[in-house]
C-alpha atoms as one frame of an Amber mdcrd trajectory, in Angstrom:
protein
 315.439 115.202  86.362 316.868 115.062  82.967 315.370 116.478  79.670 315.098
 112.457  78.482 312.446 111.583  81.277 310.033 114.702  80.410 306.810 113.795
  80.657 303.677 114.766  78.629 301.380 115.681  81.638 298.145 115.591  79.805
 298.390 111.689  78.305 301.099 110.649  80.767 303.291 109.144  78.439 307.025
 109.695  77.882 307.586 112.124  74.987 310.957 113.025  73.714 312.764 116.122
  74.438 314.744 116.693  71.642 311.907 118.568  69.102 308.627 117.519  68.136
 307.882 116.589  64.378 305.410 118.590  63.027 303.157 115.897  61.123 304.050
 117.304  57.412 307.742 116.114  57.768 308.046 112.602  56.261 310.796 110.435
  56.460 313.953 111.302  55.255 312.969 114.725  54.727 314.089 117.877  56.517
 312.527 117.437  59.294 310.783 120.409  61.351 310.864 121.141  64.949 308.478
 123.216  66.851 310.360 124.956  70.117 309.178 125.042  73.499 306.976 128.224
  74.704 307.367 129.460  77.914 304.163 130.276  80.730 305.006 133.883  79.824
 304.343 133.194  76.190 301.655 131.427  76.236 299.924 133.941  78.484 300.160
 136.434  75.803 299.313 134.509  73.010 296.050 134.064  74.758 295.424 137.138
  76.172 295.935 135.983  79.691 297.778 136.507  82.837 300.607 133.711  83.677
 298.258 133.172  86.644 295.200 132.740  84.316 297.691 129.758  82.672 298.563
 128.459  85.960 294.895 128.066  86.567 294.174 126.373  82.916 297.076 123.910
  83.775 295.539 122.822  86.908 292.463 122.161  85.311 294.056 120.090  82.813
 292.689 122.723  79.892 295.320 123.089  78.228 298.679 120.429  77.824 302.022
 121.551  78.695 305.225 119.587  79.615 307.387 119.542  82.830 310.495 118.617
  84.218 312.026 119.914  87.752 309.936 123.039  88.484 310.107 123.824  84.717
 306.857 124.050  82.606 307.041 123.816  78.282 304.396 124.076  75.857 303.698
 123.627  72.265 301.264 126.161  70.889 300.460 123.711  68.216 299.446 121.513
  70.776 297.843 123.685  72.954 295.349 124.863  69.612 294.643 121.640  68.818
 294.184 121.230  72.516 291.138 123.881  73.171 289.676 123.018  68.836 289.150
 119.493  70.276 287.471 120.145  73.783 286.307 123.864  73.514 282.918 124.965
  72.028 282.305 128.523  70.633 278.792 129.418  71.353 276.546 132.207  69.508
 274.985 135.071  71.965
């Protein structure tokens, strides 16, 4: 499977490979591009095993990309992600 049919698992439609645009950029502007994180990554960003990640992906807690056996994330995505669906609750 090539990078041009990856697929955004959580909405199920086609999202580009080449770089995601970071909503400040406007048009004609230098445009940024947020890189792909890997399992690994993401795991320690969030204090977790890669196994802990595995089972948040199954879940469908937190959204990631795939192609082949490969699995990307965006860690802009994934915070708005768990801010959307996730509630912090007082003791």
């Amino acid at each position: 499977m090539s990078k041009q049919n990856l697929v955004h698992l959580t909405q199920g439609t086609p999202q580009p490979s080449c770089g995601h645009l970071l909503p400040s950029a406007e048009k004609g502007s230098d445009l940024a591009v947020e890189p792909y994180i890997n399992k690994k990554e993401v795991a320690r960003r969030m204090g977790r095993t890669t196994r802990g990640v595995d089972k948040m992906m199954r879940r469908g807690q937190i959204p990631y990309y795939k192609w082949g056996y490969r699995c990307a994330f965006r860690w802009s995505e994934i915070q708005q992600h768990l801010a959307q669906t996730c509630r912090v609750l007082k003791s």
